[in-house]
C-alpha positions in Angstrom: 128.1 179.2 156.3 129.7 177.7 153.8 129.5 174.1 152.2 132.8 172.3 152.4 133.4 170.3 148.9 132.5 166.5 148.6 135.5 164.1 148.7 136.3 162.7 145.5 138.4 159.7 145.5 139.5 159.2 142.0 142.3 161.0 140.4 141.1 162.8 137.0 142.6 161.6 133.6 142.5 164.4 130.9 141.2 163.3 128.4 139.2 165.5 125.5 136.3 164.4 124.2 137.2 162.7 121.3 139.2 160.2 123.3 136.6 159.7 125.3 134.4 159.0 122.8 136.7 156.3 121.6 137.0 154.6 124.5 133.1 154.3 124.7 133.0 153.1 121.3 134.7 149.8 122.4 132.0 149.4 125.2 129.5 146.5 124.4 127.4 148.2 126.9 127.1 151.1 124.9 126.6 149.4 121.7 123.5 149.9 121.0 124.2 153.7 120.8 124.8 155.9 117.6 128.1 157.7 117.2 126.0 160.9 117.3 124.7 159.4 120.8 127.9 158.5 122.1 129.6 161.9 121.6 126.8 163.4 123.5 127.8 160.7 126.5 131.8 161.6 125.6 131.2 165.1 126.0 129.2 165.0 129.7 132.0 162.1 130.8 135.1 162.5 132.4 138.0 160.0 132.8 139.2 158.9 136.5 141.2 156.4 138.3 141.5 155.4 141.6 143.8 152.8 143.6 142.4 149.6 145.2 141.1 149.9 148.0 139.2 153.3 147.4 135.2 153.5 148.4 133.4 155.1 145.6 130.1 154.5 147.6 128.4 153.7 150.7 125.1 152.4 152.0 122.8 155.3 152.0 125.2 157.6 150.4 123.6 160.1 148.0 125.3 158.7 144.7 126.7 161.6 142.9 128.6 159.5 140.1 127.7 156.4 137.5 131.0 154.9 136.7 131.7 152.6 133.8 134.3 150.8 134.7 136.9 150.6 131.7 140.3 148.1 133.7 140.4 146.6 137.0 137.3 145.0 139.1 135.2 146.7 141.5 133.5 145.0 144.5 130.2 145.7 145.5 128.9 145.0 149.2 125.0 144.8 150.9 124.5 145.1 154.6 123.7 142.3 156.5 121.4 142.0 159.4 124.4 141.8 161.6 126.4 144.8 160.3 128.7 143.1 157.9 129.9 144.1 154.5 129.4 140.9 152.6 131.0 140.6 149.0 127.6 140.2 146.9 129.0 140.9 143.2 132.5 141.5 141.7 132.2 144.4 138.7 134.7 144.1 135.7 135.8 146.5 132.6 132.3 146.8 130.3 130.6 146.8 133.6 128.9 150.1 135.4 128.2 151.6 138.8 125.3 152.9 140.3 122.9 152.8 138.1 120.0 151.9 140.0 120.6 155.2 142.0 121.2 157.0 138.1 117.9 156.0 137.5 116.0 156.2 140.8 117.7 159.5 142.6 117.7 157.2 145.5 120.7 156.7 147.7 123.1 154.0 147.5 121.7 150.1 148.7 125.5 148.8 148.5 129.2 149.7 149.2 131.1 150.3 146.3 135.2 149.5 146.6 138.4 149.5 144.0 139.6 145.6 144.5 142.3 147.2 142.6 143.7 150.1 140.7 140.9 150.7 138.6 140.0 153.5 135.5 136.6 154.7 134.6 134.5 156.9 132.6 132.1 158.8 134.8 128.8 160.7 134.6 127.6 163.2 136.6 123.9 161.6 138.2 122.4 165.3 137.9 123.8 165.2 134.1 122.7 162.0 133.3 119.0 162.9 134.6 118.6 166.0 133.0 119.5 163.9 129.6 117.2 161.0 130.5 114.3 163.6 130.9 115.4 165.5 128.0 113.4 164.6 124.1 114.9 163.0 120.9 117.3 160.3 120.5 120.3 160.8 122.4 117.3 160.7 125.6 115.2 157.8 124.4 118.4 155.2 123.0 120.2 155.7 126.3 116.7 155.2 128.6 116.7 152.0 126.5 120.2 151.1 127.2 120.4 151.8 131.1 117.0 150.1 131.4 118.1 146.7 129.7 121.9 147.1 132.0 119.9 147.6 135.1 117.8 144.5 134.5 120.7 142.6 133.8 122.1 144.6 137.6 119.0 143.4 139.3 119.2 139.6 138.1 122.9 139.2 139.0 122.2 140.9 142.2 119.2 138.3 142.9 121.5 135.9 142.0 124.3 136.8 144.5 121.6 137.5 147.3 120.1 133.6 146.8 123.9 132.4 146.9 124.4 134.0 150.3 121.2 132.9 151.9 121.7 129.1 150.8 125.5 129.0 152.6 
């Protein structure tokens, strides 16, 4: 039997990979990276946009994508006891996209939604992994780098949780 394909929302941008490398270069989140590091990122990443409106991710959704968002804003959404959706943290350009699940191989926790049209530069998860896990400096630089953005992830989302238990 086969395996129908997984819906992508996005639209693809072709870009090589030397523009994609220079579009990570002006990214302060990848800053910390080498040139040498970055053109390893540029050449696993592909360019995408998507209208507003579009859900990249649900809850519990295997995550099959980290996006760094590069224009528009992204909304990101928890569960509530009573079913809702509630707005829990608004993600701008610099900003990424599942990276707890990057990290973790865990589904999704939130809903991810385009507030608007929106371009990013994606990574396969499986990639990403298999670089993480791989030797050298390309793997040890970027566990340093998605570490420190995911601690900065988990305060702002500890943040946005005390916010919504205090209304």
């Amino acid at each position: 039997m086969a395996i129908s394909p997984i819906h992508d929302p996005v639209d693809s941008v072709p870009l090589d990979t030397r523009e994609i490398l220079r579009l990570l270069e002006s990214v302060p989140l990848l800053g910390d990276l080498a040139t040498s590091e970055r053109a390893v990122l540029a050449e696993l990443g592909q360019v995408v946009r998507c209208n507003g409106g579009v859900q990249l991710v649900g809850v519990g959704e295997e995550v099959h994508w980290w996006y760094l968002v590069l224009n528009g804003r992204v909304h990101i959404s928890l569960r509530a006891p009573d079913g809702t959706l509630p707005l829990v943290r608004e993600i701008v350009a610099g900003q990424s996209v599942g990276l707890d699940s990057v990290l973790t191989g865990l589904p999704s926790a939130t809903q991810v939604m385009s507030a608007m049209v929106c371009s990013f530069v994606r990574w396969s998860v499986a990639d990403l992994q298999r670089l993480l896990r791989g030797h050298g400096p390309v793997a040890l630089q970027l566990q340093a780098t998605l570490h420190e953005e995911l601690g900065r992830d988990l305060r702002a989302a500890t943040v946005a949780m005390a916010e919504l238990i205090s209304q």
